[in-house]
N, C-alpha and C positions, 0 to 999 in steps of 0.2 A: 417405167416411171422413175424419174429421179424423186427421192427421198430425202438427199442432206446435200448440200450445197455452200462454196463459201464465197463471201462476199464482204463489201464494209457498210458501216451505216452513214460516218459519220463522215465530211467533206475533210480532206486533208492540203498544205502547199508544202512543196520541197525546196529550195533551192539550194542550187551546184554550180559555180563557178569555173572556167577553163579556159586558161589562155585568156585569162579577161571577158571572156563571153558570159552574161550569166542565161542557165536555165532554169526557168521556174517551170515547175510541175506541180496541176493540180488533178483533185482527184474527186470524182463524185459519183454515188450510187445514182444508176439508172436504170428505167425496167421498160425503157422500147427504145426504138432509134432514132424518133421525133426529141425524145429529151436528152440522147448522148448526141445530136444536131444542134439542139438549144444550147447546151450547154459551150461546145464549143462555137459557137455562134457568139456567146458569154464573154468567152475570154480574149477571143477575136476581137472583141470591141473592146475592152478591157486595155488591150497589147494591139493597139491599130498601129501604133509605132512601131512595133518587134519586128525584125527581118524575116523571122517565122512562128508559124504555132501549128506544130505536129502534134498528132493526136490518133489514139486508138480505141478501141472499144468492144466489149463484150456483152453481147444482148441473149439474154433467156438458161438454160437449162441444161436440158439435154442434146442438143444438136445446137450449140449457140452461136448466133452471130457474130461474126468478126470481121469489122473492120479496120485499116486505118489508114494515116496522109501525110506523105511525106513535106508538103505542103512548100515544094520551093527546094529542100534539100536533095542534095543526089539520093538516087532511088536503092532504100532497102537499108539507107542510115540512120531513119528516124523514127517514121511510123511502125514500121517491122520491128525493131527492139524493144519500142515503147508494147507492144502487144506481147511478147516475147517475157515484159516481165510478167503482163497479166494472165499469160497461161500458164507461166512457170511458177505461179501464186495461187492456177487454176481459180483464179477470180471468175465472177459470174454478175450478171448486172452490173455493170465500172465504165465509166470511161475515163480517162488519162489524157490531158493536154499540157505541152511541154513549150512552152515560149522561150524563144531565143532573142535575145539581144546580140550582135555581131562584136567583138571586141577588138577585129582588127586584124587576129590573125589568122588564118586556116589551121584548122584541126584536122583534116585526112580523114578519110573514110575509119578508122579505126577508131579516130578521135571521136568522133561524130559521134558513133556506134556509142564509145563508155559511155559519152557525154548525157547523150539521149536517155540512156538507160539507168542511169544513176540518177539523174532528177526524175523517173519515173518511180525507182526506187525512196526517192529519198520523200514523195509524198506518200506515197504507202504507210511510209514508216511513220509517217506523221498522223496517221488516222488508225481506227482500229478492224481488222481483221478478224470477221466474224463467220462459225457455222451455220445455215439455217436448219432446220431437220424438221422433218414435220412429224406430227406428235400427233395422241389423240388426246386432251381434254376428258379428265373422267374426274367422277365423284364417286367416291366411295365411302359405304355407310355402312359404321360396325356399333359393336355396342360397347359400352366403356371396359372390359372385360377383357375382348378382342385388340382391343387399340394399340396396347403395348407391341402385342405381336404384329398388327399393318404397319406399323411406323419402324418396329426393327425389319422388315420386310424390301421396305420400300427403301430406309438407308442403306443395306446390304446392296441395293441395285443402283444405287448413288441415284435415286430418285428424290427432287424435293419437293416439299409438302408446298404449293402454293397459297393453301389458305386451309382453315378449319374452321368449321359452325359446331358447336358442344348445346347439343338439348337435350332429348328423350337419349338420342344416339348422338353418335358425332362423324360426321360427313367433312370427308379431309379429301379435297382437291389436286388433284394430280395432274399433270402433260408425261403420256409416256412416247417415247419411240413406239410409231405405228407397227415396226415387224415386232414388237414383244407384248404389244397389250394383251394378248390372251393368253399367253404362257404367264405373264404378272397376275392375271385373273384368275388364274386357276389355281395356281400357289398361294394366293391369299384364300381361296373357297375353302383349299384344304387345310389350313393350317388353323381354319376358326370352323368348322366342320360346317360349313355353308353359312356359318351364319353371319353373312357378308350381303351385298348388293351395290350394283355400279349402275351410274347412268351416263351412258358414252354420247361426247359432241361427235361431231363433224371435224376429221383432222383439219390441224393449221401447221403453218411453219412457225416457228418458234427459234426464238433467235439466242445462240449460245456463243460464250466467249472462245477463240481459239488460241492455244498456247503455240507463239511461233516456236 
């Protein structure tokens, strides 16, 4: 089972110029192959003028879909590279559409190659590049006493506090990484001699910033 995963949230465009051609690259999360079809279906009509719109994509997970289309260019110049950035990114959920305008000259298979790659990079860069992980949602409830020591606990593990309720007790909201919730739950049992208690959700992915 995949556990942490990276992807982007947010739509990004690039554009790159070459020998007067320009490529515009865009870039959008997707989670099946009806909506990375839509979407270049999107920019297809967007660019019905464009002499091409190459495109690639990555659907799912752990065994993930990949396709993509050279779409008119000589074979393995455009759709191949454009995929090339998204697995050398190990992106997941994406797809990548790269619209060309012709500028007159030929660019050669190598041209081709940067050209493509570079406006596939240059929308990447334009949106942001995120972890998912999936975590477990837990509350935990100490007594004012106790507290100082859950909260140096929990920053020690660069865990942070999502929320807190302060009544009788104070119940402070957490998402941990699913492979460490019980080893965090045990070092908090003992460091307050039990007198702790958690009420665990149902993991979710949980979406983190990633440092290129």
């Amino acid at each position: 089972m995949v556990k942490e995963y990276v992807t982007i949230l947010e739509e990004g465009v690039g554009e790159i110029i070459e020998k007067k051609s320009r490529f515009i690259g865009y870039v959008r999360h997707v989670e099946s192959e009806e909506e990375a079809i839509s979407f270049v279906t999107e920019i297809k009509k967007k660019h019905y003028d464009a002499r091409h719109n190459c495109y690639a994509y990555s659907i799912g997970r752990e065994q993930p879909l990949l396709r993509f289309s050279d779409d008119g260019e000589p074979g393995g110049t455009a759709g191949k590279p454009i995929l090339e950035v998204i697995t050398g990114e190990q992106l997941h959920d994406i797809c990548i559409v790269v619209t060309r305008y012709f500028g007159g000259t030929l660019l050669g298979t190598g041209g081709l190659v940067r050209a493509y790659t570079d406006a596939a990079k240059a929308c990447i860069t334009a949106t942001e590049i995120v972890c998912k992980r999936m975590v477990v949602p837990l509350s935990v409830k100490t007594n004012y006493t106790d507290l100082g020591k859950i909260q140096y606990i929990l920053g020690n593990a660069g865990i942070d506090i999502q929320d807190s309720e302060y009544g009788q007790d104070v119940v402070i909201k957490v998402e941990i990484f699913v492979d460490d919730v019980e080893r965090m739950k045990k070092v908090m049992v003992e460091a307050t001699a039990a007198r702790v208690s958690f009420e665990q959700e149902k993991e979710i992915f949980s979406v983190q910033k990633r440092t290129r």
